[in-house]
PLY file of the C-alpha trace (Angstrom):
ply
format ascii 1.0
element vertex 159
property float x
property float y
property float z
element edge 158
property int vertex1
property int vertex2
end_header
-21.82 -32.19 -11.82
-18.23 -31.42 -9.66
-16.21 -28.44 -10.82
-12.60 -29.94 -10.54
-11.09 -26.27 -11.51
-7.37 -25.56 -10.51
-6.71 -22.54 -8.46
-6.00 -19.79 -10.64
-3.76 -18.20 -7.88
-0.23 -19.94 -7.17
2.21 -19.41 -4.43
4.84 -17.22 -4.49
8.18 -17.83 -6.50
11.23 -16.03 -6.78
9.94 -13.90 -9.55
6.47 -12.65 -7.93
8.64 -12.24 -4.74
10.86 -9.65 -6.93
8.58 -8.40 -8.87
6.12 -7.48 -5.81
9.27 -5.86 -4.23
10.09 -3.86 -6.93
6.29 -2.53 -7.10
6.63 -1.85 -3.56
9.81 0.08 -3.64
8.72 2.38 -6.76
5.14 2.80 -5.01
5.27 6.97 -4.11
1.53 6.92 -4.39
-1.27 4.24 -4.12
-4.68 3.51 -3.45
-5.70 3.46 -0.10
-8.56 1.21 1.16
-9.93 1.42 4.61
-13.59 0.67 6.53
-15.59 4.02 6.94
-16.77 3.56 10.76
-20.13 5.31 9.59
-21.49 3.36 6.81
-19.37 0.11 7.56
-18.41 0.47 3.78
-14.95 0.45 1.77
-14.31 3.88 1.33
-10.77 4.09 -1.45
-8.44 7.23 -1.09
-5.30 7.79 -3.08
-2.56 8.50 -0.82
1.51 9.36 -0.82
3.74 6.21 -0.03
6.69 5.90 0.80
9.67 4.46 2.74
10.83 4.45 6.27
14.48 4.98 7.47
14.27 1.56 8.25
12.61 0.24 4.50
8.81 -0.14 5.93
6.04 1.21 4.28
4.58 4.69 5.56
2.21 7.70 4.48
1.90 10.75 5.67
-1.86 11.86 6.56
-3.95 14.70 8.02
-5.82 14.20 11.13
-8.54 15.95 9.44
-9.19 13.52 6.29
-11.74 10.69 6.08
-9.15 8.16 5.84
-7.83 8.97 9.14
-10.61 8.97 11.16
-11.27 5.06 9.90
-7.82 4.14 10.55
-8.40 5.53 14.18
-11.90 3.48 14.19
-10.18 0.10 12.39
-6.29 -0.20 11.33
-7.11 -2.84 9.10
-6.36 -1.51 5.33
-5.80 -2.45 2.07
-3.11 -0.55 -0.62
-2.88 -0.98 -4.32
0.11 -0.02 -5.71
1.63 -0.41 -9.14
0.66 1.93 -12.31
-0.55 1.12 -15.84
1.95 1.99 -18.65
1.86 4.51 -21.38
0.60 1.80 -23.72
-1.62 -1.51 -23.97
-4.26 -2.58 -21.70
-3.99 -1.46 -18.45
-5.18 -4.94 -17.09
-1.81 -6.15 -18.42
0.14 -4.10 -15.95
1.14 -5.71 -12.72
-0.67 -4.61 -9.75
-0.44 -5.34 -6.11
-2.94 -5.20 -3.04
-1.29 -5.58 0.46
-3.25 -6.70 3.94
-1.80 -4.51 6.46
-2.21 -3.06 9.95
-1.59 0.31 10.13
-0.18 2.97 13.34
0.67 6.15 14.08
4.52 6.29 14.19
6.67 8.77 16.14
7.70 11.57 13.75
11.31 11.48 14.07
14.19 14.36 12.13
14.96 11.20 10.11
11.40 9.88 9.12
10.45 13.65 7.98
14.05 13.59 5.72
13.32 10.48 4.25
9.76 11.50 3.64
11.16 15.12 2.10
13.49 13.59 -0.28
11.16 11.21 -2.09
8.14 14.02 -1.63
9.62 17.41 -1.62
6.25 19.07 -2.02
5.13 17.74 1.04
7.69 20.80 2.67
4.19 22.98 2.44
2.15 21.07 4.94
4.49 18.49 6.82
4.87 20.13 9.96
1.17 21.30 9.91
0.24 19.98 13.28
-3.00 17.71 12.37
-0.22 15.78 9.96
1.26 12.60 11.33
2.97 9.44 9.79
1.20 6.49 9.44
3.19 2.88 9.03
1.85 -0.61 7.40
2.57 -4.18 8.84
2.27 -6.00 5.94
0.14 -9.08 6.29
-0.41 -10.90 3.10
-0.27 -9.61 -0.56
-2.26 -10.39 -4.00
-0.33 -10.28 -6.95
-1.69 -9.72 -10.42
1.49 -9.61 -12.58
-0.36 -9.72 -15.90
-2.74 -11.93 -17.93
-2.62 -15.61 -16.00
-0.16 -14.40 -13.45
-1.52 -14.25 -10.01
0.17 -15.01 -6.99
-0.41 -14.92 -2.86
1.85 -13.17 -0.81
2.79 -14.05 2.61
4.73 -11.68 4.82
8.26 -12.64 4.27
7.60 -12.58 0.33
7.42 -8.91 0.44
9.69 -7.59 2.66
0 1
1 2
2 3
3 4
4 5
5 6
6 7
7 8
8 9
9 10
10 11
11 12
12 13
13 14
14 15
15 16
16 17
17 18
18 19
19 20
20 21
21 22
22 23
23 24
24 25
25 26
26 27
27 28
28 29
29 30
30 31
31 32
32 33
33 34
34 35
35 36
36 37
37 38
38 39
39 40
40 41
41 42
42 43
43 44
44 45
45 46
46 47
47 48
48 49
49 50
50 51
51 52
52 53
53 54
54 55
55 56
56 57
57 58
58 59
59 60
60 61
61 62
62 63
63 64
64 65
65 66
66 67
67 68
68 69
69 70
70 71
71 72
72 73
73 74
74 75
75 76
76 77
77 78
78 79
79 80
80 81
81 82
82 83
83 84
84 85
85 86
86 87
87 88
88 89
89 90
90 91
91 92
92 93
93 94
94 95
95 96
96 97
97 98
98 99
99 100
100 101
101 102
102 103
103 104
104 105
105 106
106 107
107 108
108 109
109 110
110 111
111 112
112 113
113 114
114 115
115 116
116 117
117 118
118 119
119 120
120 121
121 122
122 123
123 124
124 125
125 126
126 127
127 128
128 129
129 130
130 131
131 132
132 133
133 134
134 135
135 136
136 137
137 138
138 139
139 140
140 141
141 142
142 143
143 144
144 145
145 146
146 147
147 148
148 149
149 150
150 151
151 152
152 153
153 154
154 155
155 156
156 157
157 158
């Protein structure tokens, strides 16, 4: 007996290109997947997002945490972003996991502004010196924009 099922996950369209933007943009936190270099496991961290001067994706990370020694050992990541509302199932919510590469980037007056004005707590420990900036190259994106609404990313949809 064949299985002759249709792939629940469609290509991108105009509206999972905006609405993947828009989770993207909003994103000041997110879930943070790497490899740990140890155990050869996922190991998941929640981590600050945010924007670069020039609109990329970038965190801010201590030297000294878990998550930065695998992205030293492996840049390969994964980041959910995208919150459950104050109501209804949180399943219904749209979600979004990016493929990305991540690197160090220099830590420039204008990164550490931009950073500051969307995280203004981070003024206690940014210039700690085992902090640095981390960037993503986004590779490919999953797209769960509710019940039946699933879509693949490539690059250019997200950007």
């Amino acid at each position: 007996m064949s299985e002759n099922r249709k792939d629940p996950v469609q290509p991108a369209d105009a509206e999972a290109r905006h609405l993947a933007r828009g989770l993207i943009t909003a994103a000041r936190f997110g879930a943070l997947g790497v490899i740990d270099p140890e155990t050869g496991f996922p190991f998941v961290s929640r981590i600050a997002l945010g924007a670069t001067p020039e609109g990329g994706l970038c965190t801010l990370v201590s030297g000294l945490s878990a998550h930065s020694r695998a992205l030293r050992a492996d840049p390969r990541v994964s980041l959910l972003v995208g919150e459950p509302g104050p109501k209804g199932d949180p399943l219904a919510h749209p979600r979004l996991t990016l493929l990305a590469m991540a690197a160090a980037l220099p830590r420039t007056a204008a990164l550490c502004d931009r950073w500051l004005s969307d995280h203004p707590k981070a003024k206690l420990y940014i210039d700690l010196p085992d902090f640095f900036f981390v960037g993503f190259s986004l590779r490919a994106g999953a797209l769960n924009g509710g019940f039946g609404r699933a879509f693949r990313l490539a690059p250019a949809d997200l950007t």
